[in-house]
VOGU-3710 file (C-alpha; in Angstrom, 3 decimals, decimal comma):
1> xxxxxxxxxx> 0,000/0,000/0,000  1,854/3,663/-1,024  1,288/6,009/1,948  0,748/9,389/0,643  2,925/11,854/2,025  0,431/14,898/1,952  -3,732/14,801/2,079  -5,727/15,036/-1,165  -7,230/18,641/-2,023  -10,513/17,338/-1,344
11> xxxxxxxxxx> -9,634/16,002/1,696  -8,272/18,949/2,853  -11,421/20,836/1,873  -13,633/18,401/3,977  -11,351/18,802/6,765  -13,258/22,174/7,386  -16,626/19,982/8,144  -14,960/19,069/11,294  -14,806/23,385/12,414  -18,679/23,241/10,277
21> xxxxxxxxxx> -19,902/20,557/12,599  -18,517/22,298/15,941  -20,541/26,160/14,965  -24,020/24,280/13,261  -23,975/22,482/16,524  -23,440/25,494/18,887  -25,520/27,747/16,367  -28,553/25,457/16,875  -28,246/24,709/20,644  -27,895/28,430/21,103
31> xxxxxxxxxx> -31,017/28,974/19,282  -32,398/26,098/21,657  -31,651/27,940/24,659  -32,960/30,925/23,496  -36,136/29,532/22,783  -35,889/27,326/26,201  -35,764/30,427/29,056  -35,979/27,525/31,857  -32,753/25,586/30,352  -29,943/25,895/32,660
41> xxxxxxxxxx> -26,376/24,622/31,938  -25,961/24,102/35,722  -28,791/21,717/36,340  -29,778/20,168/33,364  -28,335/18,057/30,298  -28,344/19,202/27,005  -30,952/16,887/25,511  -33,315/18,589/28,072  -33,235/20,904/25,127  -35,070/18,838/22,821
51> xxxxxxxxxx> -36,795/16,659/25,860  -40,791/16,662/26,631  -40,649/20,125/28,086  -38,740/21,421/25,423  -40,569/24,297/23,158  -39,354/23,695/19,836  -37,380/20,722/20,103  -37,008/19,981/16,486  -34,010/22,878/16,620  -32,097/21,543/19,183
61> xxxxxxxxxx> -32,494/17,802/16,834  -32,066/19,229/13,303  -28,348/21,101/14,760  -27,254/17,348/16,373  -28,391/15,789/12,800  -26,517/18,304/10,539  -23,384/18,609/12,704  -23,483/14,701/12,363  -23,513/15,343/8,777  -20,830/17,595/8,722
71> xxxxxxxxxx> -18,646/15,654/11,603  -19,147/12,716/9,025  -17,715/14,849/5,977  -15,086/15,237/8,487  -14,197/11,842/8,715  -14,230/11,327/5,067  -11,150/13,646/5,066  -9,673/11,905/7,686  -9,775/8,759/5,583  -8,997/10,106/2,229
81> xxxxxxxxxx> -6,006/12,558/3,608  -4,964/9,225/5,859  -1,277/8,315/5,969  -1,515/5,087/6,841  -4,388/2,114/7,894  -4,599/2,988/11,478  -5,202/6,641/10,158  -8,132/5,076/8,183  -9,289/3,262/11,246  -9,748/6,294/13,452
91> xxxxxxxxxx> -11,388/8,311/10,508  -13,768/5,088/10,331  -14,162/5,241/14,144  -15,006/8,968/13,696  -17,714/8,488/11,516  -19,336/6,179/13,008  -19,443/8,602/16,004  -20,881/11,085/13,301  -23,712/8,187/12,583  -24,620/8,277/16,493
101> xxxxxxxxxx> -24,607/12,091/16,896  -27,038/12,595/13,933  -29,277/9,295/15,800  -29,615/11,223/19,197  -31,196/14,293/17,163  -33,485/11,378/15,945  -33,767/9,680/19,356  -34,221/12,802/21,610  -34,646/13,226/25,720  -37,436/10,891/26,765
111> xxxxxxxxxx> -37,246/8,023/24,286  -35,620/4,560/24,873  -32,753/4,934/23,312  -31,143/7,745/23,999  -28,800/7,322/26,701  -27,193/4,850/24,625  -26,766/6,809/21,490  -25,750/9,306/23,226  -23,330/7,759/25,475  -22,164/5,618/22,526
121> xxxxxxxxxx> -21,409/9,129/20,377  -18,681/10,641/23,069  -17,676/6,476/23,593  -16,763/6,397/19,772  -15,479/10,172/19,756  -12,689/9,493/22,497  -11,892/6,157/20,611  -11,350/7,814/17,279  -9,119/10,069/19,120  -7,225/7,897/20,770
131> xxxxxxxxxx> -6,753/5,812/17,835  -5,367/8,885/15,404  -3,015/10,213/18,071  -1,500/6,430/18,222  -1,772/6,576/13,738  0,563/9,649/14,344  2,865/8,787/17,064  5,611/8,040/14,469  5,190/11,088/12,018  4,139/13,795/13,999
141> xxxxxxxxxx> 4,504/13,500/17,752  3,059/16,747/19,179  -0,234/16,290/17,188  -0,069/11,888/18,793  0,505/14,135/22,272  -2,105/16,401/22,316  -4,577/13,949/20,724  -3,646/11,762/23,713  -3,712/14,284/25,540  -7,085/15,261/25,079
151> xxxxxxxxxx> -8,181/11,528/25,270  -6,623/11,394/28,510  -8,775/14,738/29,615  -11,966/13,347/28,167  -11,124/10,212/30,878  -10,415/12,694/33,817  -12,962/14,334/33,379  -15,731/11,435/33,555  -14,491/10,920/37,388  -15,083/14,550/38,199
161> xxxxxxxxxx> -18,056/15,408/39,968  -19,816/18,043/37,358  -22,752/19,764/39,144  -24,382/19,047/35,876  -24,505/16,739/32,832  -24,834/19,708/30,662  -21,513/21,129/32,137  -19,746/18,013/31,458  -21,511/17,431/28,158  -20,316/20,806/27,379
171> xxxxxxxxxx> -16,370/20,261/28,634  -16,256/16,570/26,263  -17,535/18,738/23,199  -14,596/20,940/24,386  -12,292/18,378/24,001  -13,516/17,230/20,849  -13,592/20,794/19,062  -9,704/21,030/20,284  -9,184/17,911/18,842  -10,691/18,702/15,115
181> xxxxxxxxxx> -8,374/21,894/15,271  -5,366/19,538/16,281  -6,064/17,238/13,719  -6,678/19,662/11,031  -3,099/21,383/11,942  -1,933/18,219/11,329  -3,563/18,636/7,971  -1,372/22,143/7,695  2,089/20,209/8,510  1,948/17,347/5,956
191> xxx> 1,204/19,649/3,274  4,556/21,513/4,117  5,992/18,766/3,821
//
């Protein structure tokens, strides 16, 4: 198998759906909130946005269905700019994390399955992570660091007591937004190369 030294152009032109995904998701839970006066980040989760009590739920959905879409772009570029197989493996992990971030918007608050999608969507997130910053410990060690860096985070911060779920929804999506802009400087390196 030739490993390409630097990512296709389309590849690097889907790498942007990973920054797309990160502001149609914050765009659409912000218009959530506003349209939710009661929603707190310090008591509540952020499904609770698009739960029974929810006015307007269907915005708080539509935003976790198109930033799936876009987060799934995303991993297309991961795969077609990979460098190697266990590249392709984390971009494949990453989209199936896409899948199960667009299926919460379709399984909201209140319905069976739920917790699992969304559960399953940071599970698969972390693991994509994890997986790329081990694809790039060779190459390109700061971005394998921070990625594990960032896994590592994700990890600490499921033991910490959050007063909320929201607020440690809110951290994880953190973690993943710093990873898409670690990844995609990756992006910048190789095609210096």
């Amino acid at each position: 198998m030739r490993v390409r030294s630097e990512p296709s152009t389309l590849a690097s032109k889907l790498s942007w759906a990973g920054y797309a995904a990160a502001i149609i998701y914050w765009a659409f839970t912000s218009a959530s909130i506003y349209l939710n006066p009661w929603f707190s980040l310090y008591t509540h989760a952020l499904s609770d946005l698009a739960g029974p009590r929810a006015n307007a739920p269907w915005v708080y959905n539509l935003g976790l269905v198109l930033s799936g879409l876009a987060a799934f772009l995303y991993a297309l570029a991961i795969i077609l700019g990979s460098g190697g197989r266990l590249e392709v493996v984390g971009g494949a992990y990453w989209s199936v994390a896409a899948l199960f971030l667009a299926l919460i918007g379709f399984f909201p608050a209140g319905t069976r399955p739920h917790v699992f999608v969304s559960t399953y969507f940071f599970f698969q997130a972390f693991l994509a992570i994890l997986v790329l910053a081990l694809a790039h410990i060779k190459r390109r060690k700061r971005v394998a660091y921070t990625l594990a860096s960032l896994y590592l985070l994700g990890l600490l911060g499921l033991a910490l007591p959050w007063p909320s779920v929201a607020l440690a929804e809110t951290y994880l999506i953190g973690l993943l937004m710093a990873s898409v802009l670690t990844y995609n400087l990756g992006y910048l390196a190789r095609r210096s190369i």
